[in-house]
C-alpha positions as CSV (number, residue, x, y, z in Angstrom):
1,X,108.3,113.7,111.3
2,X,112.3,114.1,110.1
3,X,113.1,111.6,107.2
4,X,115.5,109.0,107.3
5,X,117.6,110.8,104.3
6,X,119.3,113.6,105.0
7,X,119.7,117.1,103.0
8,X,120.9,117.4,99.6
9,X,120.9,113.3,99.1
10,X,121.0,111.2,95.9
11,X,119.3,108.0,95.9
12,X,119.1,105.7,93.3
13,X,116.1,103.1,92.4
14,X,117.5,99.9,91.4
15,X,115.5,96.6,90.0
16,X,113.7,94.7,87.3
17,X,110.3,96.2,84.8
18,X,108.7,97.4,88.4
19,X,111.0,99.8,89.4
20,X,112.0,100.6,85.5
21,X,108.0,101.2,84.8
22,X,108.7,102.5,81.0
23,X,111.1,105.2,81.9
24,X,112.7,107.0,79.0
25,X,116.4,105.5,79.1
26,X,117.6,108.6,76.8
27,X,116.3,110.9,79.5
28,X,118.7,109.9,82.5
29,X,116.4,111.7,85.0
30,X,113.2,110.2,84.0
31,X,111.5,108.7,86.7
32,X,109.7,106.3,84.9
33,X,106.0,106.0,85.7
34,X,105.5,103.9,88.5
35,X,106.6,103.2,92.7
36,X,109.8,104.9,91.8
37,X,108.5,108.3,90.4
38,X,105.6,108.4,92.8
39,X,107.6,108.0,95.7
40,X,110.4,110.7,94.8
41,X,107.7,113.2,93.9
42,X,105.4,112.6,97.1
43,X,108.9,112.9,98.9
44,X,109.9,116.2,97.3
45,X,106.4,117.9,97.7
46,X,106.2,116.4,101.5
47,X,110.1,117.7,102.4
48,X,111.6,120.6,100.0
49,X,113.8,121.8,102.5
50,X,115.6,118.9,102.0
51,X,116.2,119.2,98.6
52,X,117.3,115.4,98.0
53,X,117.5,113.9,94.4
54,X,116.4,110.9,92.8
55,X,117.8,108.6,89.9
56,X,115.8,105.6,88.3
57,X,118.2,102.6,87.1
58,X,115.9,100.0,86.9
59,X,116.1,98.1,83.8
60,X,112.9,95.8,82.8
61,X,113.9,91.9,82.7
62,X,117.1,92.1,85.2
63,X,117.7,89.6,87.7
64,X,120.6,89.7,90.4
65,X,123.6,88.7,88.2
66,X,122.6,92.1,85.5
67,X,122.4,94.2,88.6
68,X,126.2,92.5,89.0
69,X,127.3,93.0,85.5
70,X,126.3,96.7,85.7
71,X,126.7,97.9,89.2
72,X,130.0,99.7,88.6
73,X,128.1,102.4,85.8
74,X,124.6,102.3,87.0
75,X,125.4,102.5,90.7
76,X,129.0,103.3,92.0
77,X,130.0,105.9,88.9
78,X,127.0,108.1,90.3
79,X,127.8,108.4,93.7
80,X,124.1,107.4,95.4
81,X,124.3,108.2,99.2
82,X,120.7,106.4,99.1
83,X,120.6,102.8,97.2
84,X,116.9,101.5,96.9
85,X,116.9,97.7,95.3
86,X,113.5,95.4,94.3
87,X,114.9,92.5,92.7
88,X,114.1,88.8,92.7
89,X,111.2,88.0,90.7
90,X,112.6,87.2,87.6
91,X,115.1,85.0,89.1
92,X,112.8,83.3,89.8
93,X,109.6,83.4,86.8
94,X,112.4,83.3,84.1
95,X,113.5,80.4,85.6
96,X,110.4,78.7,85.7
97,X,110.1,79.6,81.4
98,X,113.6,78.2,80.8
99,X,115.8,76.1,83.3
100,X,118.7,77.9,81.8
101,X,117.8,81.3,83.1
102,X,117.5,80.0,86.9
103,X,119.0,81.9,89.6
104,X,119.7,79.2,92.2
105,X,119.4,81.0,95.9
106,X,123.1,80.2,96.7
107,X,123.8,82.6,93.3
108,X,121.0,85.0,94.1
109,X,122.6,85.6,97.8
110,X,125.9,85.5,96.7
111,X,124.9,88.3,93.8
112,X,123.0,90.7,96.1
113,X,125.4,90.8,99.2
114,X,128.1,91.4,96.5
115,X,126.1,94.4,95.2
116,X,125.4,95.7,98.5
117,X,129.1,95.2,100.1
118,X,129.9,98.0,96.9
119,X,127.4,99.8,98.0
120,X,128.5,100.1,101.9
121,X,132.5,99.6,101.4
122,X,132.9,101.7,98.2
123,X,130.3,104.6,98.7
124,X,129.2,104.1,102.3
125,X,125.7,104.3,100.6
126,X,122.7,103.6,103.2
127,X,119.8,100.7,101.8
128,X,116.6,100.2,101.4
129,X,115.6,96.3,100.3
130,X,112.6,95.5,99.1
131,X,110.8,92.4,99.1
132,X,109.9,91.0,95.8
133,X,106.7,89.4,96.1
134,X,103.9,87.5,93.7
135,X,100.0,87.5,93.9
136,X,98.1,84.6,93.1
137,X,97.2,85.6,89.9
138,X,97.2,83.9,87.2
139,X,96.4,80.1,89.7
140,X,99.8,79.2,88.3
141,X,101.7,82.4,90.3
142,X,101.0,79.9,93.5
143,X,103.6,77.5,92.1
144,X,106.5,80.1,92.5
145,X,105.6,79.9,96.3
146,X,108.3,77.5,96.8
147,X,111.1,79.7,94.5
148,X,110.7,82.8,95.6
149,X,109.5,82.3,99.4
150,X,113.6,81.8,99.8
151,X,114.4,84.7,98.2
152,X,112.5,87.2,100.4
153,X,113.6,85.5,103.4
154,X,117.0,85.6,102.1
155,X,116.4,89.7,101.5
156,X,115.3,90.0,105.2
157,X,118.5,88.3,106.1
158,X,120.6,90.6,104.1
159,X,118.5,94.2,105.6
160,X,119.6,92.4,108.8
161,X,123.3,92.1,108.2
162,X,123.7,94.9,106.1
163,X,121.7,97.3,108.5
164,X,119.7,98.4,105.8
165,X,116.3,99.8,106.0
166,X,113.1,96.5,104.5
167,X,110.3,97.3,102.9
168,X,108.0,94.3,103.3
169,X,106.1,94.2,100.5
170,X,105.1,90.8,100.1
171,X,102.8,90.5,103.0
172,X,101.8,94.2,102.3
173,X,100.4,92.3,98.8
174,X,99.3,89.9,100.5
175,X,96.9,91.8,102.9
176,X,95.8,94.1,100.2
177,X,94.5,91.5,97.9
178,X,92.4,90.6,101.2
179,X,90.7,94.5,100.4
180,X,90.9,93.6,96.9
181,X,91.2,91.0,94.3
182,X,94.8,90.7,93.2
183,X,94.1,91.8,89.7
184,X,93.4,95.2,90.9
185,X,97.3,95.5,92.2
186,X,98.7,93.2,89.6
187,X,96.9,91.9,86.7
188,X,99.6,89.1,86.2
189,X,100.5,88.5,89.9
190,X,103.3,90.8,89.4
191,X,103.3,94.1,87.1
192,X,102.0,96.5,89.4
193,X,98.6,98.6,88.6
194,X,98.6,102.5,89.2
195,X,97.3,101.5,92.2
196,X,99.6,98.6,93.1
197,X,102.9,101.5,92.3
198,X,100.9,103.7,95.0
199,X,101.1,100.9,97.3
200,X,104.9,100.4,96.7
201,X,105.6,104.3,97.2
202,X,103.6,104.4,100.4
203,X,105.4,101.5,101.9
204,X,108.9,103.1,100.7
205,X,107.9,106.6,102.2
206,X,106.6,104.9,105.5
207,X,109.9,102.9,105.7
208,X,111.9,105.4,105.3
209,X,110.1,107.7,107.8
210,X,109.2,110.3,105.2
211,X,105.2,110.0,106.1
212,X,103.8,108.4,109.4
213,X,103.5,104.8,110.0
């Protein structure tokens, strides 16, 4: 099988606490320790010749308008030719805790086609989007249904315009808390277990044709 990203690529992971996963922010190659680091090393070990890179931006609490604020340093000053984004659920819980914090859709579209028009007009950078997603867990995760269902419809919209490459991830949740309980993927209905991360990394290597289907 002959990935998506070519030889000697950079791509970025950008997001929220998922894709940050407690990586050293001193160390500006750590990987962190979840999806993001899993996926880079599975994708090194499966495809050497390739030789592509991998950087880690995430930053734990962001929502669309911090990914605005610092797109120019954490994205465009490094040059990605790869830009992977998970954003979206804390524009939506955070806005549930305080009113204040909410990330109206209109805002939340507007934000991330901003980010990704930078992205395409000032690097030519190809995307991946993936979906943010919620498991129902704890009974009170159910009630974001109405917020963020918008929010990953709006992200499929934007892989569609942007001709970027979706990772689905909320109905791949969805189907794997049908093998498992939810708390085995994401004790809170959205921090990922070790084994939630592996299911992220699969799903990103799949989409991006760097292990079969």
């Amino acid at each position: 099988m002959t990935p998506l990203i070519e030889e000697n690529a950079l791509v970025l992971f950008q997001g929220d606490s998922i894709t940050d996963a407690s990586r050293n922010r001193q160390d500006s190659h750590d990987m962190g320790k979840g999806y993001a680091h899993m996926a880079a090393a599975w994708f090194g070990a499966l495809h050497p010749e390739r030789n592509v890179r991998f950087l880690n931006r995430g930053i734990s609490g962001n929502r669309v308008p911090h990914l605005v604020e610092r797109w120019e340093a954490d994205c465009l000053a490094l040059m990605p030719s790869w830009v992977s984004i998970m954003i979206g659920i804390n524009d939506t819980w955070h806005g549930m805790q305080d009113p204040k914090q909410h990330v109206s859709h209109g805002e939340y579209e507007k934000g991330y086609r901003r980010i990704l028009s930078l992205c395409r007009d000032r690097l030519g950078a190809r995307l991946v989007l993936i979906e943010p997603f919620v498991l129902p867990i704890p009974e009170d995760r159910r009630k974001w249904r109405a917020d963020l269902d918008p929010r990953i419809q709006i992200v499929r919209n934007l892989a569609s315009e942007f001709k970027a490459v979706l990772v689905p991830l909320d109905g791949l949740f969805a189907e794997a808390a049908a093998r498992r309980e939810p708390a085995y993927w994401a004790p809170d209905g959205v921090h990922p277990t070790p084994a939630g991360h592996a299911l992220i990394a699969q799903a990103w290597l799949r989409a991006v044709r760097a292990i079969p289907r």
